[in-house]
N, C-alpha and C positions, 0 to 999 in steps of 0.2 A: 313267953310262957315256959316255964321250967317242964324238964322231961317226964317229971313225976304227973305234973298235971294235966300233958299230954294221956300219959297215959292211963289216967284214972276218964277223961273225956273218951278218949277210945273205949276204954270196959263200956261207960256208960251208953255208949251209941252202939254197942254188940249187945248191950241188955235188951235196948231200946228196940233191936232188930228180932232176937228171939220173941221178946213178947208179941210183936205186931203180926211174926208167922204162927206162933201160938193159936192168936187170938183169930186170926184167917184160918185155920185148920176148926179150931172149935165151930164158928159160923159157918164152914164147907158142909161139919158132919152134923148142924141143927137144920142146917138146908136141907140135907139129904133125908132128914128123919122127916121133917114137915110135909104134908101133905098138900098144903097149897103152892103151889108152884106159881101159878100168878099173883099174888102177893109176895110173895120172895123174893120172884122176880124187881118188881115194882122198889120193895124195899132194898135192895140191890142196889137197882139202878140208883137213889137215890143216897144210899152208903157210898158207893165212888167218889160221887159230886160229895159227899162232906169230906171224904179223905181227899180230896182236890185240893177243896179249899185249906186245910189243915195243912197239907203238902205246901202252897205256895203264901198262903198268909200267917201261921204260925197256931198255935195254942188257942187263944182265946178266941179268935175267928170260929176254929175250927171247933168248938165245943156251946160256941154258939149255935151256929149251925144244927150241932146235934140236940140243945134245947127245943129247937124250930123243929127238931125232926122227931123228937117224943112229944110236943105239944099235938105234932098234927098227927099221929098217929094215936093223942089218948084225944081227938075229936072227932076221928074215923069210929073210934072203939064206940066211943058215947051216940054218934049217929047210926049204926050198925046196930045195936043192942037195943037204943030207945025207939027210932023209926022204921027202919027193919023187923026187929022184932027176931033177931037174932044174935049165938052168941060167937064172939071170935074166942076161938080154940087157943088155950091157957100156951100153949107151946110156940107161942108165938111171941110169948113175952120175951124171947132171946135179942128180939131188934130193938126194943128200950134201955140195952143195957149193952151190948157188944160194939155198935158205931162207935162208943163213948168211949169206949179200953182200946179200941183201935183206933182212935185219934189221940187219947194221949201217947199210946208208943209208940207211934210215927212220928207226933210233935217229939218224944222224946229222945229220937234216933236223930232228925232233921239238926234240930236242935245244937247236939252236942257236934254232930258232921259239918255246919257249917262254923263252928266256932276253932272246930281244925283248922277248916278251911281256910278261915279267914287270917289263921296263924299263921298259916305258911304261907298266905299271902304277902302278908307283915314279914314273915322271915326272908323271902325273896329280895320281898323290897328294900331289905335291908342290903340282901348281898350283891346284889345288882351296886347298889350306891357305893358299897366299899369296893369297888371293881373285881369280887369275887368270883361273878357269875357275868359270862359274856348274854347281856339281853337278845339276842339273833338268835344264839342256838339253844340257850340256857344248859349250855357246860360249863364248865369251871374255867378261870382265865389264868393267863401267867404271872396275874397276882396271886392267885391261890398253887398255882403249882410250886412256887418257891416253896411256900411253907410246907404243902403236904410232901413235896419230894425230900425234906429234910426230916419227915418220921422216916419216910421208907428208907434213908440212906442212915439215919440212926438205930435202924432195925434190923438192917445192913449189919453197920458194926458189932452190936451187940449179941443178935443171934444168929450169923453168917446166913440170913436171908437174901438169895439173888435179887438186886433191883434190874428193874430192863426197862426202859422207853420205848415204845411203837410210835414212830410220827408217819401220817399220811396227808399227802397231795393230791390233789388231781391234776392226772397225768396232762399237760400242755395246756394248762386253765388259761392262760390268757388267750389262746388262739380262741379256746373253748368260749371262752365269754363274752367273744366279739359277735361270736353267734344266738346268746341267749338274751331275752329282755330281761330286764332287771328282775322279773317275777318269776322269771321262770329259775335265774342264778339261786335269789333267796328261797327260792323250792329244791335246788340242788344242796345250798350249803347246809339246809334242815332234814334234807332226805341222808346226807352220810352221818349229820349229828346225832340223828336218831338212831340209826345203825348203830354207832357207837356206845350209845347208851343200851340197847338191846346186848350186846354182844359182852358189856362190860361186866364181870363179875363182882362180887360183894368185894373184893379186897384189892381193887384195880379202879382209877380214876380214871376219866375221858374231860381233855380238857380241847378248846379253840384259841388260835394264837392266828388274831387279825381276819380283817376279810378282805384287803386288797389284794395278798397272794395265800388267800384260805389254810392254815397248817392245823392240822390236829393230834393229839398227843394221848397215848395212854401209858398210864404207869402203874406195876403192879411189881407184886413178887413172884417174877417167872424167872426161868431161864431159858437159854437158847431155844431148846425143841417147843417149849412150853410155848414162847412168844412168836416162834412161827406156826401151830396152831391155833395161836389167835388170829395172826394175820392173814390164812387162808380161812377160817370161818367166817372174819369179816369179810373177805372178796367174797365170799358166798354169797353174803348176806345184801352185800350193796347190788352184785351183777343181780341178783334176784328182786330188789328195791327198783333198781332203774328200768330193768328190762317191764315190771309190771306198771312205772308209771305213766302217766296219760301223755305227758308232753316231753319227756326228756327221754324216752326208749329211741325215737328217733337218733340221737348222738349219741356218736361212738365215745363214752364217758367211762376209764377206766383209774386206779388210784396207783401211784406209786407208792413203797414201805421203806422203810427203814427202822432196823434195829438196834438200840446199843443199850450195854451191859454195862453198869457200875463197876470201876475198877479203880485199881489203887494208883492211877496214876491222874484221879480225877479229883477235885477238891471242893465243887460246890455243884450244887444242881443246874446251873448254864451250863457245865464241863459236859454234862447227860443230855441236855438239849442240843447243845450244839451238836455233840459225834449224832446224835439222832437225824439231825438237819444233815451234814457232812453222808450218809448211809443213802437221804433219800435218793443225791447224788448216783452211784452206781447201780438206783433198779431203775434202767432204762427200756 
């Protein structure tokens, strides 16, 4: 799906969104003005269950539903009026007409949100298969850091942009892992992924390199103080992640850093990975 069409789906599911709270605000203040409150109620209750159904079965469902829900409300009216012998108050005809505008902008928000959805589902799909995106943590792999480290080191050249790599470890993982069950490691190697992704700015990648000695990588255009403020926000962030998780605050689970800076004496983006790897070396 092209980005234009993204974003015309997106307008349309923010349209979809305004009218549905719209249309909720209108029926709050014809509630508030009616007088019958147990009919209201009643009608209420059975407005939910249409935008239920509308919610999980789509359009047509749901506007069915609301046929069945004016039918039986102009059968109430007719037994009311002919056998009763009384009249239902005109201001009530707001529930013949408002379920109806609130099921189609909810179908019309659902709608176009799962057709995102289902895009980026497609999109994933796709980069997971080009080995773009590692499936475990869904960060970016060392097939995708080749290419993108070669905008930032071409961004480098052209407009004396710092590039800088952050690679992290977890400190003595393998003693660490004789200790964890499998469930609890892939809850480890998701809880610093995430961190990462949290912590990573718009103009800075977060990528995963292997899971038999776990390495993770971010590159951005920092420079030195720059990327050791990152890597003490991320120990923030992870001491705070582990210490509040249910099974892993038990171990003593700390990350080793390493920093290196694009220099002229480097000539492709391995030259930046490796001195990155070679760094994590002396934070002992």
């Amino acid at each position: 799906m092209k980005s234009k069409d993204r974003g015309w789906l997106s307008l349309l599911a923010d349209i979809g969104l305004v009218m549905f709270l719209t249309f909720v605000s209108f029926l709050a203040l014809l509630v508030g003005l009616s007088s019958n409150l147990t009919w209201n109620m009643i009608y209420l209750a059975v407005t939910v269950v249409v935008m239920t159904v509308t919610y999980f079965y789509g359009l047509i469902p749901g506007m069915l539903s609301n046929l069945l829900f004016v039918f039986g409300q102009m059968i109430l009216a007719l037994y009311i009026n002919v056998y009763l012998k009384q009249n239902v108050p005109l201001k009530m005809a707001f529930w013949l007409i408002l379920p109806g505008l609130l099921s189609g902008a909810l179908a019309m928000m659902m709608s176009q949100q799962q057709r995102l959805q289902s895009d980026n589902h497609k999109l994933r799909r796709q980069l997971i298969e080009q080995g773009v995106v590692d499936i475990e943590t869904n960060l970016r792999s060392l097939v995708a850091f080749t290419t993108d480290a070669q905008v930032y080191i071409e961004n480098h050249r052209r407009f004396g942009l710092p590039v800088t790599m952050v690679t992290f470890k977890v400190r003595y993982y393998r003693e660490i892992r004789r200790l964890l069950s499998d469930a609890q490691n892939q809850s480890l190697l998701r809880t610093i992924s995430n961190v990462l992704a949290v912590v990573a700015a718009d103009n800075q990648l977060a990528y995963f390199w292997g899971s038999k000695d776990p390495t993770w990588g971010m590159i951005g255009h920092l420079d030195q103080k720059q990327a050791q403020r990152l890597v003490e926000q991320l120990q923030q962030h992870f001491t705070k992640a582990i210490d509040s998780h249910q099974e892993l605050h038990r171990f003593d689970i700390s990350l080793t850093t390493g920093i290196a800076c694009w220099d002229a004496t480097m000539n492709s983006p391995y030259d930046l990975m490796r001195q990155g790897m070679r760094e994590l070396e002396y934070d002992v």
